[in-house]
C-alpha positions in Angstrom: 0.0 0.0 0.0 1.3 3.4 -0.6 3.1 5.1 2.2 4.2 1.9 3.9 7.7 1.7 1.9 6.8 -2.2 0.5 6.4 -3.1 -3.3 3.1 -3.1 -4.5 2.4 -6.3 -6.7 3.5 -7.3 -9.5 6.9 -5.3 -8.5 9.8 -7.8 -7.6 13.1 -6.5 -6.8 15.9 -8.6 -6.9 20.1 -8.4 -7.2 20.8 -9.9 -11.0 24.5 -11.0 -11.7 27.2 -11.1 -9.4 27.3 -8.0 -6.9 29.3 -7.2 -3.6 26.3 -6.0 -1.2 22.7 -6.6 -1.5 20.7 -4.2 -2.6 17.2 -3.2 -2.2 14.3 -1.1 -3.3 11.0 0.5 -0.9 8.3 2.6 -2.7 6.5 4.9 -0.3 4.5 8.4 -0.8 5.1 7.8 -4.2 8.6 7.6 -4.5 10.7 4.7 -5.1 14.4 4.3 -3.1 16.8 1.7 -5.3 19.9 0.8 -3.9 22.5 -0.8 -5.8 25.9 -2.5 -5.7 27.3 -4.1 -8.7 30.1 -4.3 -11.2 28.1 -2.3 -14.0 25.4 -2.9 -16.8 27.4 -3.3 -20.0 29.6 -5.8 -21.1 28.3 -9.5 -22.0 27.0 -9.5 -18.0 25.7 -7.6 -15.9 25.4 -6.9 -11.9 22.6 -4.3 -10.7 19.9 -4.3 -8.6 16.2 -4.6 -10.7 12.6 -3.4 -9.5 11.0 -5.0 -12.3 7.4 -6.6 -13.4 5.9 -8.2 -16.9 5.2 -6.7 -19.9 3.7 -8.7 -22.2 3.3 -6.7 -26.0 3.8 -3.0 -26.8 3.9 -1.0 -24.0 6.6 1.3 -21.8 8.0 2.7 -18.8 8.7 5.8 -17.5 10.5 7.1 -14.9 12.2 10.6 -13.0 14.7 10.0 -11.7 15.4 12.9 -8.8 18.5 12.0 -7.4 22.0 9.5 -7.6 25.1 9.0 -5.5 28.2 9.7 -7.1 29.7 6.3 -5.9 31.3 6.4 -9.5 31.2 8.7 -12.6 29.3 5.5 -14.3 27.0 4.5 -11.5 23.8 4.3 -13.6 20.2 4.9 -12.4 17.4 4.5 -14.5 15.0 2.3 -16.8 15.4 -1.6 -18.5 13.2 -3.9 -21.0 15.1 -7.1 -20.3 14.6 -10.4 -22.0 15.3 -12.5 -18.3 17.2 -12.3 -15.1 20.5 -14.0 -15.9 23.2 -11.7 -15.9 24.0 -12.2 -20.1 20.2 -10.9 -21.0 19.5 -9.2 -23.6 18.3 -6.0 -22.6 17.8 -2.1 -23.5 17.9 0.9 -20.8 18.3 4.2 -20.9 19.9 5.5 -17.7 21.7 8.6 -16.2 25.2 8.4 -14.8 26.5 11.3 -11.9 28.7 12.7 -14.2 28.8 11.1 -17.3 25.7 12.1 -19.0 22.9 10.2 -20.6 23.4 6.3 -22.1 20.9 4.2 -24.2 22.2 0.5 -23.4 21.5 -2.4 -25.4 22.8 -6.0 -25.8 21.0 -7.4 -28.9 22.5 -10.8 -28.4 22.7 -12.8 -25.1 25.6 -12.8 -23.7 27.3 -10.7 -26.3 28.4 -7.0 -26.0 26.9 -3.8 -25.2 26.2 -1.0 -27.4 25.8 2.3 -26.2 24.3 5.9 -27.8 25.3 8.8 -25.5 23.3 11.9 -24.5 23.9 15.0 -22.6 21.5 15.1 -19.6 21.9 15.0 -15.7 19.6 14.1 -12.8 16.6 15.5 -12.5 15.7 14.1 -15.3 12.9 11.9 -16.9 13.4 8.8 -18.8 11.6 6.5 -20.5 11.6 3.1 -22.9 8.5 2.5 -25.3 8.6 -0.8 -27.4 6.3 -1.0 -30.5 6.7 -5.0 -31.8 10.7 -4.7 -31.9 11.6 -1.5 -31.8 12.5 0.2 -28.4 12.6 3.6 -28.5 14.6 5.2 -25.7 13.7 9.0 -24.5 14.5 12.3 -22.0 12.5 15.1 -21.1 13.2 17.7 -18.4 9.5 17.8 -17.9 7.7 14.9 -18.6 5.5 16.1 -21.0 8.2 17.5 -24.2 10.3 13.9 -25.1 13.4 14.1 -27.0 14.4 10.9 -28.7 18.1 9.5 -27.4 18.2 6.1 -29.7 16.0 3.6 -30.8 17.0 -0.1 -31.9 15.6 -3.5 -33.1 15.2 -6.1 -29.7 14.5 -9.6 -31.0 13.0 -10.7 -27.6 9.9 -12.7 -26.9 6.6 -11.1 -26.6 6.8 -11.2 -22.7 9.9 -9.2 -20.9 10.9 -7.8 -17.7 10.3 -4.0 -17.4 11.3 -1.8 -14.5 13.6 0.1 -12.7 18.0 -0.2 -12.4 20.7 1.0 -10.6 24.2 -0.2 -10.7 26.7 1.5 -7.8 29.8 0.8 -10.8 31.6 0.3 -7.2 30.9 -2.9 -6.3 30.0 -3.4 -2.8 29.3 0.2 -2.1 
């Protein structure tokens, strides 16, 4: 219920990959808290904490995101359509680091490498992923209302994904 800092079904949140301290995720008044450790999201695996739920068809998430510790100039904070939970997932995000701008993320084959279209932008900001059959279509707006398109790309994944929420410390254990 809101207010009482639990996640409100269907929201799961959960450590994926290999990370150095647990993390966690509350939601209350509104807002949700994500803390994560973790290596980073890039690469051919992954380590991050993940406040997800389904999303079965078109469909898309948005998110503000008001505030991220500079635990590194890559800690990243911000939203994920993932194929599953293992740590080689295909996936796309767009997320905001402290100090290094704005990233659209995507591994378009499991377990393969990241790819990676930079934007200028720093927290707060708004963010948000909108898949139409294949095509994900990452976007920031400093209002939530005017969208400017960041990058989009094909995502061969199955009709049902993980959507939600991500934050990687880029420190592990911290």
């Amino acid at each position: 219920p809101p207010g009482t800092g639990t996640l409100p079904a269907p929201w799961v949140a959960q450590d994926v990959g290999s990370v150095g301290a647990a993390g966690s995720a509350t939601l209350a008044s509104g807002t949700w808290t994500v803390k994560g450790s973790g290596g980073d999201i890039w690469g051919a695996a992954d380590a991050f904490q993940y406040v997800y739920q389904p999303l079965t068809g078109d469909g898309q998430i948005v998110a503000r995101v008001t505030g991220l510790t500079n635990t590194n100039p890559w800690a990243k904070a911000g939203v994920m359509l993932r194929e599953d939970l293992s740590p080689g997932a295909r996936y796309a995000a767009l997320v905001v680091s402290p100090t290094s701008g704005l990233a659209f993320q995507r591994r378009l084959q499991a377990n393969g490498g990241s790819a990676y279209t930079g934007a200028s932008g720093t927290v707060p900001l708004w963010l948000k992923l909108a898949r139409t059959g294949a095509l994900v279509t990452a976007s920031r707006s400093t209002d939530g209302v005017t969208w400017t398109t960041v990058g989009t790309d094909t995502l061969g994944v199955a009709a049902t994904v993980y959507v939600g929420l991500a934050v990687t410390s880029h420190s592990d254990g911290v």
